[in-house]
N, C-alpha and C positions, 0 to 999 in steps of 0.2 A: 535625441532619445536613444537612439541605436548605441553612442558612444557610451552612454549613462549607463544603460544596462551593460555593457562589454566592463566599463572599471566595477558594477557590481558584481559581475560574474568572476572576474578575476580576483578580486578582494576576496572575495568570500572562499573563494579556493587557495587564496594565500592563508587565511586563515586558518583554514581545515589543517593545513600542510604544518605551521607552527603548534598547531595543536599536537600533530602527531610525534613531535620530538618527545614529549614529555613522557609520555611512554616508551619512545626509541632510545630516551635516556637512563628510565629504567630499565632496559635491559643491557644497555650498554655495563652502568654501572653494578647489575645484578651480577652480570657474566663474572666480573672481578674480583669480588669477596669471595670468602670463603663459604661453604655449603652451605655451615648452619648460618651465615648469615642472609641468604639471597632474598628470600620474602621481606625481612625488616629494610631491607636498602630498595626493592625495587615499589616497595609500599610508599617510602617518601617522598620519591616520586609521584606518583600516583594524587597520594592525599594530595600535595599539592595543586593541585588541580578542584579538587573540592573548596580547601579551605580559603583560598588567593582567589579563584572565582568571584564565591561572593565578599571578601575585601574588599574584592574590585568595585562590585556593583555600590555597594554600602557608600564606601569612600574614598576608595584609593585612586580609581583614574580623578576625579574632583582633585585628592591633593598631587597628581601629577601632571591634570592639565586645567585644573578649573585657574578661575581667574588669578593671574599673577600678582604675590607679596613681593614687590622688590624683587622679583627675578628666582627668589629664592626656595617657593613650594606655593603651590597653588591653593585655593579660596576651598576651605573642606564644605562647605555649603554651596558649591559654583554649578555640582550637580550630582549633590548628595541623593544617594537611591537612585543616583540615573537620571534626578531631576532635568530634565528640560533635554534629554538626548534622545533625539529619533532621527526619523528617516530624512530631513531636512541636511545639506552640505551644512558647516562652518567654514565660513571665510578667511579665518585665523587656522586652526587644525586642521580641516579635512576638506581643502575646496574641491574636491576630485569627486569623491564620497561621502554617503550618508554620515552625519558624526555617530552615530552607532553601529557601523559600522568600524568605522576607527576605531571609540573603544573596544570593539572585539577584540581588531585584531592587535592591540596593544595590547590585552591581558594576558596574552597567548607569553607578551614577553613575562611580564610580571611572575607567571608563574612559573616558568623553566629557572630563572633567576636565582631562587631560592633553595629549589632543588637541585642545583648545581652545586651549589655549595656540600652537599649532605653527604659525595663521595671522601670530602678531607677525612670529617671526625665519624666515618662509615665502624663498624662493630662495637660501638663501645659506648655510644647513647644512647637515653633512654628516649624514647617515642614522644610522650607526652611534652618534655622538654623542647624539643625537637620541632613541636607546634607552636607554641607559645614563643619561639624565636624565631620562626617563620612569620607569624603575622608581626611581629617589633621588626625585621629588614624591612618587611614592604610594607610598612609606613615611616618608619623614620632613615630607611636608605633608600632604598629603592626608589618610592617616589619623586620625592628632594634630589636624583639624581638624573631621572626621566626627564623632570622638571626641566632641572638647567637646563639640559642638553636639546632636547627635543621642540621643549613647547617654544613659540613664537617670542615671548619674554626672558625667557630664562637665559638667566646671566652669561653661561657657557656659552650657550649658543646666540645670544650679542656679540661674545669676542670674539665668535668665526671659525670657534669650534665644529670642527666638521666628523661628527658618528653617523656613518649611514642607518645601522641598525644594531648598534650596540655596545662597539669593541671597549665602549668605558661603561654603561649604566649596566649591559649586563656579565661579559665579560671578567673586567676587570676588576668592579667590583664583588662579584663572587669568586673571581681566585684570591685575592685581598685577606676578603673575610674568612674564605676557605686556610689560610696560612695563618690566618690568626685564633681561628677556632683551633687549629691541630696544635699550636703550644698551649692557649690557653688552658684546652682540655686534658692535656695529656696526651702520653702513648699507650698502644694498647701494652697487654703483658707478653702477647707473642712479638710485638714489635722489638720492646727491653728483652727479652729472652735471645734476641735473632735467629727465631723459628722461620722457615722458609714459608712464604705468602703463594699458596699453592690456588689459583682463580676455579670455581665452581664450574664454572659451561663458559669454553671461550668461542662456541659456537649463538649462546647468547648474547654476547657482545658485539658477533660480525652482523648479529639481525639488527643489534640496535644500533651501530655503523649506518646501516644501510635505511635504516627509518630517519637518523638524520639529517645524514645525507641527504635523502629524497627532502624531507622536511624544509633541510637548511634552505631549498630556494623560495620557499614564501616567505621565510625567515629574510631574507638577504633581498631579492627581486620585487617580496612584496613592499618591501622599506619605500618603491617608490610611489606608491598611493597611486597606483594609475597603468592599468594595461600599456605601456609604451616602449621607446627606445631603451630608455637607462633601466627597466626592469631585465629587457633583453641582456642588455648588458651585465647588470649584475646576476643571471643565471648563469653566463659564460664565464666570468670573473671568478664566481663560486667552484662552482665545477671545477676549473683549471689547478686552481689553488690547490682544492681539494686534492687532487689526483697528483698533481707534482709533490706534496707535502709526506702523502702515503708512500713514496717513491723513494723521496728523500730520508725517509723516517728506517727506510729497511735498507736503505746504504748506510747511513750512519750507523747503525747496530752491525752490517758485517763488515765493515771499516773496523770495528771495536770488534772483532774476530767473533761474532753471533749468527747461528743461522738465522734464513729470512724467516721471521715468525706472521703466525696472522694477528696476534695480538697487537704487530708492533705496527704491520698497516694498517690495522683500523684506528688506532690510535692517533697514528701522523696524519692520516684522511681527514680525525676531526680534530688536530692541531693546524689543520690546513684553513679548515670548514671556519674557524674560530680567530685565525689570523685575517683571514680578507673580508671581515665583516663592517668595519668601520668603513675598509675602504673599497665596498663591491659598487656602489655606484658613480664611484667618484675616477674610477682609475681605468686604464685598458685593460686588455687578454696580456698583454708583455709584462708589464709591471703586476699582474696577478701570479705569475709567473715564480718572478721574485720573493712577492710576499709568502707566497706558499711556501719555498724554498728555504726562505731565513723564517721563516716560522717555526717551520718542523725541524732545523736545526739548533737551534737555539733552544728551543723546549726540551729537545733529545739531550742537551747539553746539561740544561737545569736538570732535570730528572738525574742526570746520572750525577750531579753535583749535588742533591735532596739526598740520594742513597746513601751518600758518606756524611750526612750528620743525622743527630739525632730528631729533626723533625718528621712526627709522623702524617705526614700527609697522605692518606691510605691511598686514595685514590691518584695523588698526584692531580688532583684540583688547580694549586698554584702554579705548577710548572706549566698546565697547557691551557689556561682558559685567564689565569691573570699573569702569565707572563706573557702570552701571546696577544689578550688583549693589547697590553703594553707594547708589547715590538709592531701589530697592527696600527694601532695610534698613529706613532712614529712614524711608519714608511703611508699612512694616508698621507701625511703632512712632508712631506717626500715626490712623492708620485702623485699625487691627486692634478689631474687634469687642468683645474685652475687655479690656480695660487701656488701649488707645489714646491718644493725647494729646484726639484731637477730642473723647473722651467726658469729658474733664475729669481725666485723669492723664497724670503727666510724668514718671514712673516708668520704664516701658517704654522712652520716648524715653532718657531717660539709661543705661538699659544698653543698650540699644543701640548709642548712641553711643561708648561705654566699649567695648564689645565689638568694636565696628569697629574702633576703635585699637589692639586687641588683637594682632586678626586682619592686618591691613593693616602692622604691624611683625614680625610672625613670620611671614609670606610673603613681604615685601619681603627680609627680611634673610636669611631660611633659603633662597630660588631662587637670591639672589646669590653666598649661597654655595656653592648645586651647581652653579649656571654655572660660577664660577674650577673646584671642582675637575673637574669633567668636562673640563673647557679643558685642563687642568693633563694628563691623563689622556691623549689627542688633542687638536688641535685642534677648535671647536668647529664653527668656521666654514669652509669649502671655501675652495679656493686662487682667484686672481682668474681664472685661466683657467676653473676647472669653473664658475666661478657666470657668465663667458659663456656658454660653452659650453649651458649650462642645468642644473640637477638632476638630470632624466629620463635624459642621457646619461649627465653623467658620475657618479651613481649609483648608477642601476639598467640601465643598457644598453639603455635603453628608450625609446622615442619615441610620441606618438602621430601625429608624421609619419608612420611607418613603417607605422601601422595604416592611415591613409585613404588611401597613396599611391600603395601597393602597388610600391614603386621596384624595381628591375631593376638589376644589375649585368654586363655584358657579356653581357647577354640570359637572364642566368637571375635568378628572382626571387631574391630575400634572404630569410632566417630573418626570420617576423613580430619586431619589438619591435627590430630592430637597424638597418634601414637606413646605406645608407652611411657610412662608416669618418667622423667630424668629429674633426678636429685640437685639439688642446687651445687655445683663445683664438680660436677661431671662433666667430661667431655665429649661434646656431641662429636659423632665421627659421618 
């Protein structure tokens, strides 16, 4: 009994903890745009969290862990509304814990997934849109991708696919589709102009650093369903990564003659946080070491290899969350404790490998084509006036001029969140 309550006490605070990313990510992400965009990017955020919630309940964890079709997406009737999920263990899923518990703490991933994505094509979509291809990933990517990997059936994980907690369902797939939305969509007009991308509050970004971070070890420790050693382990694993990545991330830049910025360590902290995620339970504190290191290098590489072409990736999405998933993959299948390539098998590395190419064609080709149709549906992209004008106005009606300014119109204040009436093709400053 004592044990039972110790993995629900734990669980349940792992969960709280991946909850809290999704807000540590909008502010990460909010720090980054520009002024008038901060409220529309740190809202995507945010919604997500409403709207993937109840997906989840409806039907999303059913097609990501109900009963298995061929390995390949779960029974959407297995436990439609939650049917048949309580406080009782599953055998298959969750023998540690309650299985509603489990889907809690799985939705936690479901919903960071998609808002990950929202930093690539960041100032220049419209909202609405922006929903309606949030709920088409998590069910026709997302889940299908859980699926394999995760659940006891699924095809990936029969061929010994080893994701501790994500480095391909949620990772890899949203830098993926994050690389694929920013050409499909377009660039912005400041992007084509090559106006300088001047970040709103990078004092919001070190908080939302720091929410990650914290976050990332229920994200990563709690991957092992059970208060125990290999949790132990993957909080030290995390951590490690973390901190050597952020490290590496501000050598690299004054290598390239850059003073140390704080942008650039919170950055490589969660290109650290994002590389030892597949492989936080699987590998030591030495080989975490490594992956942190070739994480944040390698990301630092692509970034600065993204700036010299024309893709606009605003956020840089692809560079540190699907390429680092990818080099994660890699060195699990590398270093991972058992099977690993270091320890003299090449096994693991080749399904690995296999399995990336898998994953990385059914998300390349399944986003592009819920871009066209969402597009097809609305437009996906805002008119050349609102993406002046900024997001936050033309939107959501909302400014956070309006909040610090406190503006006045012929001596009476304004309704907070609206300030003065701006013209379509005006530029908010």
């Amino acid at each position: 009994m004592a044990g039972r309550r110790r993995e629900l006490a734990w669980m349940l605070t792992a969960t709280g903890l991946v909850m809290l990313m999704t807000p540590g990510l909008s502010f990460f992400y909010g720090g980054m745009v520009l002024r008038k965009n901060v409220i529309s990017t740190m809202l995507r955020s945010i919604v997500a969290l409403a709207v993937v919630s109840l997906l989840w309940v409806v039907v999303g964890f059913s097609l990501a862990f109900g009963d298995s079709f061929h390995g390949l997406i779960g029974n959407p009737t297995s436990f439609f509304m939650m049917r048949g999920v309580g406080g009782e263990t599953h055998a298959a899923l969750s023998p540690t814990i309650p299985l509603l518990l489990f889907a809690l703490f799985q939705l936690k991933f479901a919903i960071i997934t998609p808002a990950l994505i929202t930093g690539s094509f960041a100032e220049r979509t419209r909202f609405s849109s922006y929903v309606i291809f949030m709920v088409a990933f998590s069910l026709f990517i997302f889940s299908p991708l859980a699926h394999w990997t995760w659940h006891p059936d699924g095809f990936l994980h029969r061929s010994g696919v080893l994701d501790f907690a994500g480095g391909t369902v949620v990772h890899l797939s949203a830098g993926v589709a994050a690389l694929v939305g920013a050409r499909a969509l377009g660039r912005r007009h400041t992007h084509i102009a090559g106006h300088a991308h001047v970040p709103a509050n990078i004092p919001f970004v070190m908080l939302g650093t720091g929410m990650l971070w914290f976050g990332w070890f229920g994200f990563n420790a709690g991957s092992a369903l059970a208060a125990n050693a290999t949790a132990v382990s993957a909080v030290l694993t995390t951590n490690t990564a973390a901190a050597v990545a952020s490290l590496v991330w501000i050598l690299t830049d004054y290598a390239r003659g850059r003073r140390p910025s704080a942008l650039g360590a919170c950055i490589g902290a969660v290109v650290g946080l994002v590389a030892i995620t597949p492989a936080a339970g699987y590998v030591d504190v030495g080989a975490s070491i490594v992956i942190g290191a070739m994480g944040a290098a390698v990301s630092n590489l692509v970034v600065h290899w993204k700036n010299q072409t024309t893709i606009d990736d605003t956020l840089d999405v692809f560079p540190c969350h699907g390429v680092d998933g990818l080099v994660g993959m890699i060195l699990t299948a590398v270093f991972a404790q058992e099977g690993g390539a270091i320890h003299g098998s090449l096994h693991l590395l080749g399904v690995h490998l296999l399995g990336l190419l898998i994953v990385l064609a059914f998300t390349g080709v399944g986003s592009y084509v819920l871009y066209r149709l969402v597009d097809a549906l609305q437009p996906f992209r805002v008119s050349a006036e609102e993406e002046a004008m900024g997001l936050d106005l033309s939107q959501h009606d909302e400014s956070i001029e309006a909040a610090t300014a406190a503006p006045k119109e012929n001596g009476a204040p304004v309704a907070p969140g609206r300030g003065k009436e701006t013209k379509l093709g005006e530029q908010s400053t």
